[in-house]
N, C-alpha and C positions, 0 to 999 in steps of 0.2 A: 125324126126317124126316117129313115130310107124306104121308099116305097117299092115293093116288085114291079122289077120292072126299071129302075136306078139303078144308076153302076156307082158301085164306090166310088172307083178312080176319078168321078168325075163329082165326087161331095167333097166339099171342105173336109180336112184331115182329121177335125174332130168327131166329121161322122164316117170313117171309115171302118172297116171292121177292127180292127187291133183299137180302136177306140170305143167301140161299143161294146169288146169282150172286156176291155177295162170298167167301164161305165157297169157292166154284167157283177163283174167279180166284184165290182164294192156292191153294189146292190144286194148280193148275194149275202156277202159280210154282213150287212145291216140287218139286211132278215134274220139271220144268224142272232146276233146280239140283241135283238128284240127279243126273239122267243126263248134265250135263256137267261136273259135278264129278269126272269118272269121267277126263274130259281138260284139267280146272284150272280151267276155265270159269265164267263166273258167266252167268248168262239176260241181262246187259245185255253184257257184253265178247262173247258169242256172236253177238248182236242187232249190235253194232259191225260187228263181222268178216263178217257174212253181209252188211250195208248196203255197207261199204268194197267187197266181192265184184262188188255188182252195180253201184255208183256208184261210182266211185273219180275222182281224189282230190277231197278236203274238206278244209275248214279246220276246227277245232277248232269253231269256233262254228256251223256250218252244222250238223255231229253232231249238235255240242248241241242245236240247233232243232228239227232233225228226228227225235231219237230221245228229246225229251222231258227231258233233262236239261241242269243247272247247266253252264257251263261250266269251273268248276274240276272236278266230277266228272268232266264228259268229259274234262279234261286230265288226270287219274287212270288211270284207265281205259286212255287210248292210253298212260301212261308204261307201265303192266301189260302191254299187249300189245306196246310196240316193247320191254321188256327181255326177252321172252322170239322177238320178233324176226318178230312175228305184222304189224308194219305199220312203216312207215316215216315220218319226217316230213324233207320237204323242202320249199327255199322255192319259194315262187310265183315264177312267172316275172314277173304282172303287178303284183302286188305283194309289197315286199321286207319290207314287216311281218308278212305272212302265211306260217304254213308248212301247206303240205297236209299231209293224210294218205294215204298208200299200203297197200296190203293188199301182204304181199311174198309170196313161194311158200310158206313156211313157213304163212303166214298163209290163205292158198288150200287147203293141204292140210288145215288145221284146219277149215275150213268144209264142206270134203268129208265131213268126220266126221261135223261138228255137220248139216249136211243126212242121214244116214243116224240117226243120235239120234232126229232132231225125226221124220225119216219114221216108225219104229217105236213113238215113242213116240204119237204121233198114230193111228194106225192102234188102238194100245193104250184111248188115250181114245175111240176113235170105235164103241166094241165097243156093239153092239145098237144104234148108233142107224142108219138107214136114210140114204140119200142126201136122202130129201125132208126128214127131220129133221134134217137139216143145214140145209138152206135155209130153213125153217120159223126154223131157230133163228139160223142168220146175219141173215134179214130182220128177226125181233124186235131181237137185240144190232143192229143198225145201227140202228132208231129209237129205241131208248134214246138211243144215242150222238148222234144229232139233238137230240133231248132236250134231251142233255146240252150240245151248241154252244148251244141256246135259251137256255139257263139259263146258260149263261156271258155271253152278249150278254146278256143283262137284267141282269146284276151288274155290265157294265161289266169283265168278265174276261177271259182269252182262255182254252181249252182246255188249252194246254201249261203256266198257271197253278194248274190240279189238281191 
């Protein structure tokens, strides 16, 4: 780990920063999948449940758009969650080749959990840094993540392509 007072530029490239915000974001992952593994969970079925919570219903493909994945995975994913009975699928009313997806109460009281999880565990990661180093460090991650749409439109990419 880099000491104050070291300059990146002058650490091998595995300790520079874009390598330490990588090293961060799985770290982050893992913590993630530890503390809802605790109620079966994986960080993306969690991530489902809490989206279904706030936006309900969805079709299989809109998931998939919006949370970044295939849509065979996302049709994985909700079979995992309706056989344990966490969401529902039913058809569209407007169209009869679509089936939405439903968050059911079962499904609801799981997110209840997984929001006391994330609160503690957040609270956990957030040890010594201050409010304004929060926003210091959200402002920086949002222009990386700018960046990063740049860099997808000059490749001819789109972001959910990464």
């Amino acid at each position: 780990m880099l000491m104050a007072g070291d300059h990146e530029l002058d650490a091998p490239p595995w300790r520079r920063v874009d390598g330490t915000l990588m090293a961060t974001a799985r770290g982050v992952r893992k913590a993630y999948d530890h503390v809802l593994a605790d109620v079966g969970l994986t960080l993306p079925e969690a991530s489902l449940l809490a989206y279904l919570d706030e936006i309900e219903p969805q079709s299989q493909t809109q998931l998939a758009r919006r949370l970044g994945s295939g849509r065979a995975v996302m049709g994985d994913r909700i079979d995992t969650l309706e056989a344990r009975g966490a969401v529902s699928r039913q058809p569209d009313p407007n169209d009869r080749r679509v089936w939405l997806v439903h968050i059911t109460d079962t499904g609801q009281q799981l997110v209840a959990t997984i929001n006391e999880l994330d609160r503690v565990l957040r609270e956990q990661l957030r040890a010594g840094l201050s409010r304004e180093d929060r926003h210091r460090l959200a402002a920086i991650l949002i222009q990386i993540q700018q960046n990063l749409v740049a860099i997808a439109a000059a490749n001819g990419t789109d972001m959910e392509d990464q």
